[in-house]
N, C-alpha and C positions, 0 to 999 in steps of 0.2 A: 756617552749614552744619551740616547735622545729623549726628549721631556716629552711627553704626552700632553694636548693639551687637554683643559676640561671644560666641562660645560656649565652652562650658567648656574645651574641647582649645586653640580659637586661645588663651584668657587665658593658659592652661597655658604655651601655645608660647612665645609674646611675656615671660612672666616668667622662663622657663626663658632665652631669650637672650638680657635684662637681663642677669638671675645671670653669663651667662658672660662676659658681656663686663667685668661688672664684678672679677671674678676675674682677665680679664688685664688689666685696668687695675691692678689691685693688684700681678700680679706684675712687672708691666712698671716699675710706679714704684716696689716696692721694688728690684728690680737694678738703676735708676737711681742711688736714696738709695746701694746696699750702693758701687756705683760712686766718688757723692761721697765720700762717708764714708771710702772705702779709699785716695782719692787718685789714684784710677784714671781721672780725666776729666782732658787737658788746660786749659790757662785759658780762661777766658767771653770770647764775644767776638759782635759782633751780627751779624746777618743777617736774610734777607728769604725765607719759606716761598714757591717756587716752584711745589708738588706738591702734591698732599695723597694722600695713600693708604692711606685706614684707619689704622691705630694707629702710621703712619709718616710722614713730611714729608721733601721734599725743600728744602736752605735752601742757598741761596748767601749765602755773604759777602762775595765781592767777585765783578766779575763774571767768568764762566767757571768758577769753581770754585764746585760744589753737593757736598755730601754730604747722604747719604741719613742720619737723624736717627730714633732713639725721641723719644717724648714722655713726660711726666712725667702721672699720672692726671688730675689740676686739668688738662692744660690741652687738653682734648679739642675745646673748639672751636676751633679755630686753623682759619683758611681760608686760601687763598694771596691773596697780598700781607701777610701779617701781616709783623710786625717782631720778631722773637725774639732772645732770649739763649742763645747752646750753648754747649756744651763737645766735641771730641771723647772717644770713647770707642775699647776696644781694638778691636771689631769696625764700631762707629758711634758715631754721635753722638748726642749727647742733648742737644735743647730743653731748656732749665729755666726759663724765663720768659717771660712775653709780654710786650710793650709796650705801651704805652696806642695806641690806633687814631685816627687824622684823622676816618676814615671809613668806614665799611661797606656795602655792597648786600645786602642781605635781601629772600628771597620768602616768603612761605608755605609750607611742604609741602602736601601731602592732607589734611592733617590741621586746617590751619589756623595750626600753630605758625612762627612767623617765623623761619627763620634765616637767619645769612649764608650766602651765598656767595664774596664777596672782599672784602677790608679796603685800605685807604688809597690809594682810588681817587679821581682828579683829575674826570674825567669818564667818563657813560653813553654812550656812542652809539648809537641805535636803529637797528639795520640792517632794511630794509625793500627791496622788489624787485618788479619786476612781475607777475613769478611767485616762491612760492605769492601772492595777491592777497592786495595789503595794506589794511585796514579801517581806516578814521580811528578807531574807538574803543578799537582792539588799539594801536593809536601812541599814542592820551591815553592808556591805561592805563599804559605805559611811562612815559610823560613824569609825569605823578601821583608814580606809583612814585621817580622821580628826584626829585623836589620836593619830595618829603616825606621825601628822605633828607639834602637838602640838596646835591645830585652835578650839576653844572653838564651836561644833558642838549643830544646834538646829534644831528640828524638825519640820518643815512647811506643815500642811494638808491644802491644796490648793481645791477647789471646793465642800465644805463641802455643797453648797447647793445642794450636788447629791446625797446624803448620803441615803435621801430618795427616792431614784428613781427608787430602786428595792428592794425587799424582801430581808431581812438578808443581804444587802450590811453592815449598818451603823453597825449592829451590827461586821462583820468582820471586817471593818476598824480598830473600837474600839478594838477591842480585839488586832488587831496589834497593834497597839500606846499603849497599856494600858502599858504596861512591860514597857516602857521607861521613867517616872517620877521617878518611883521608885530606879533608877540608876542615877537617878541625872540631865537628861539632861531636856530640857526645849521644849515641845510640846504647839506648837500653832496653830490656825486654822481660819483659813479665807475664801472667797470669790472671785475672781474679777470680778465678776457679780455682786456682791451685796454689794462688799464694805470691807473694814476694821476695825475693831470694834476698832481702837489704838493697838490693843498688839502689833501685826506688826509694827507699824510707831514706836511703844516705842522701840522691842526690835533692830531696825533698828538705832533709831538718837543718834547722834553723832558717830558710827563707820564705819567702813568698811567691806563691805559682802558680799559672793556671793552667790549665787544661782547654787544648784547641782539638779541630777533628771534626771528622765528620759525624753524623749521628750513628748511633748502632755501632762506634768502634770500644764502648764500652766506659767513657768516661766515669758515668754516677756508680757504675760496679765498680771503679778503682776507686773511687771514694769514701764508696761504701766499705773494702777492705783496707783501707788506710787508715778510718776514722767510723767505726762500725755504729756509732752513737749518730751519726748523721743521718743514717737511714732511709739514702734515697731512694726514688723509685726508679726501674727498670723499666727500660720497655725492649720487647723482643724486634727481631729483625724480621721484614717482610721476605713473606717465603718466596714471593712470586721477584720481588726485584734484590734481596739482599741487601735493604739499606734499613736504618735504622729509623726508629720513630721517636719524635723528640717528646723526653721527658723533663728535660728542665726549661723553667720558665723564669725565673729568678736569680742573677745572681748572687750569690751569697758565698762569706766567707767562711772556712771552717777550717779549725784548730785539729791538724794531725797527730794521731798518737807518738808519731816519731819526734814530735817538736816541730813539726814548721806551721805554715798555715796556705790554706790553697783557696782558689774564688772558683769555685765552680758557677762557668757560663751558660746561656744558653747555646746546645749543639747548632750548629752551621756546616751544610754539607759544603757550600763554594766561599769562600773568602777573597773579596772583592779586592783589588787594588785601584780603581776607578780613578780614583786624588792622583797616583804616584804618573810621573813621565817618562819616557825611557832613559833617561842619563839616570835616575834614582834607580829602576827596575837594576840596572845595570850595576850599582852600585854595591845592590843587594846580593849581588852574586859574589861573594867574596874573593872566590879564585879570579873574577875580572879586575879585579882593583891593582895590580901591579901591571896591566897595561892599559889602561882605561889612560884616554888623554897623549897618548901616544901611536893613536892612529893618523893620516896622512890629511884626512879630510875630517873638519870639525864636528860636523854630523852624522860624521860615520853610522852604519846601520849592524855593520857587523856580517854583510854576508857574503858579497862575492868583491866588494871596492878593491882596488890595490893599498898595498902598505897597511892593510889593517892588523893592527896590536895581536885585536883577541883572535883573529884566525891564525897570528904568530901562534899565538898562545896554545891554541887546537892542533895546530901542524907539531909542535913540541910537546904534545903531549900534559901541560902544563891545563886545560880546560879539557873536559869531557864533551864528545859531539853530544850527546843526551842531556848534559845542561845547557850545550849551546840551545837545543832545539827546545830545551822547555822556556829561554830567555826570548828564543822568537816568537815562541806560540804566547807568552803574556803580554809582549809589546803588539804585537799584530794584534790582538783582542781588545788592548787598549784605544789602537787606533782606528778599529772597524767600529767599536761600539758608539 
């Protein structure tokens, strides 16, 4: 992706709110230190970052009780699900350590640089809907993303009571979804106008999970029916293009009625792979992994070389030409941009 350059004012702008930020990180973590040091924090005790907001965290320790928490400068990246050490303080609390992480979910920014979004998450779920129209290479991109995070990815069709609402809608849907049992992964389908039939609340309880997808596929409404005390907001789909408007801005975690706990994100209509290469891309595709490395030539591309594995794989019916062609259209996007 090519970096734009900028002009003398933006540089100016951009290191002038470095500078500042990094001023109250200093002052922020010395009235922490003057804090320790004085004896002024109660005893350390762990907890789990529900909130994140700017140079502050929300952390529950057990459940029902959150206090609102400073952070220490070192530890600016903390996203919700992290696992920390606080102490109270006279007005708040203050984080003074992180804990090592299971797992992370990182995108990209604009920029290209990877970061998280939430830590020690069990599983991805792809939420997907018949409206905005879902793309089988926006669903591999997800699923990729989760494979190479190591995050046990499942498939969520969300508004399945629309399915009927126009001619050959239900049958496209299915025919997207159909490929993906076959490969192992786990397609479920629900409502939140009408309800969850349990597979949802089962494949939810006891872990931790988020929710990916485009906007407008209904994420804060399954939320909202899973956990009705959370009470988020909705926002309707635009009439004129059929994509949704993002109403979350925060992530935050929240405790399901069925026993698990979910980090609802903010919605993201494209999910960047920008960091990954194509031997990783590739990796990501699970049905390539038993012939990956047993092509003729070491950098094989995969499309028309002799002796290649994964066209074995396509000629034997063992790989789908429709995943072949979603694995070229993300590498080709990698290497155009």
């Amino acid at each position: 992706m090519g970096k734009r350059k900028l002009t003398r004012q933006q540089a100016w702008r951009i290191e002038k709110i470095q500078r500042e930020r990094a001023e109250r990180a200093a002052r922020r973590d010395a009235r922490a230190e003057e804090a320790i040091a004085g004896g002024d924090l109660g005893p350390e005790r762990e907890g789990v970052v529900v909130a994140h907001f700017g140079t502050q965290v929300e952390v529950e320790s057990e459940p029902g009780r959150v206090q609102r928490c400073h952070l220490r400068a070192n530890l600016e990246g903390l996203v919700t699900g992290d696992r920390v050490v606080w102490c109270d303080g006279e007005s708040a609390g203050v984080v003074v350590a992180q804990l090592p992480r299971d797992s992370e979910l990182s995108r990209p920014d604009p920029h290209g640089t990877l970061r998280p979004v939430a830590a020690n998450i069990d599983q991805v779920l792809v939420v997907i809907a018949p409206y905005p129209e879902p793309h089988a290479n926006l669903v591999d991109r997800y699923l990729v993303a989760a494979e190479a995070l190591g995050i046990e990815p499942v498939l969520l069709l969300n508004k399945a009571d629309l399915l009927d609402s126009e001619a050959g809608l239900r049958d496209a849907v299915e025919d997207l979804l159909g490929i993906y049992p076959g490969l192992g992964y786990t397609v479920l389908r629900t409502s939140a106008t009408e309800g969850d039939d349990g597979g949802l609340a089962t494949a939810l309880r006891e872990r931790t999970s988020v929710f990916v997808g485009q906007s407008g596929v209904g994420k804060s409404s399954l939320v909202n029916l899973l956990a009705p005390a959370a009470d988020l907001r909705v926002g309707e789909l635009s009439e004129s293009r059929r994509k949704g408007t993002h109403t979350t801005t925060t992530a935050r975690l929240i405790h399901l009625d069925c026993g698990g706990r979910l980090i609802d994100s903010p919605g993201i209509r494209e999910f960047g792979l920008w960091h990954m290469d194509r031997a990783s891309v590739a990796l990501g595709f699970r049905e390539f992994r038993p012939f990956l490395g047993r092509c003729r030539f070491r950098d094989c591309r995969h499309e028309t070389e002799p002796d290649c594995a994964v066209l074995e794989g396509l000629a034997a019916g063992a790989i789908s030409e429709r995943r072949l062609d979603s694995y070229r259209h993300i590498v080709n996007g990698l290497e155009s941009g």
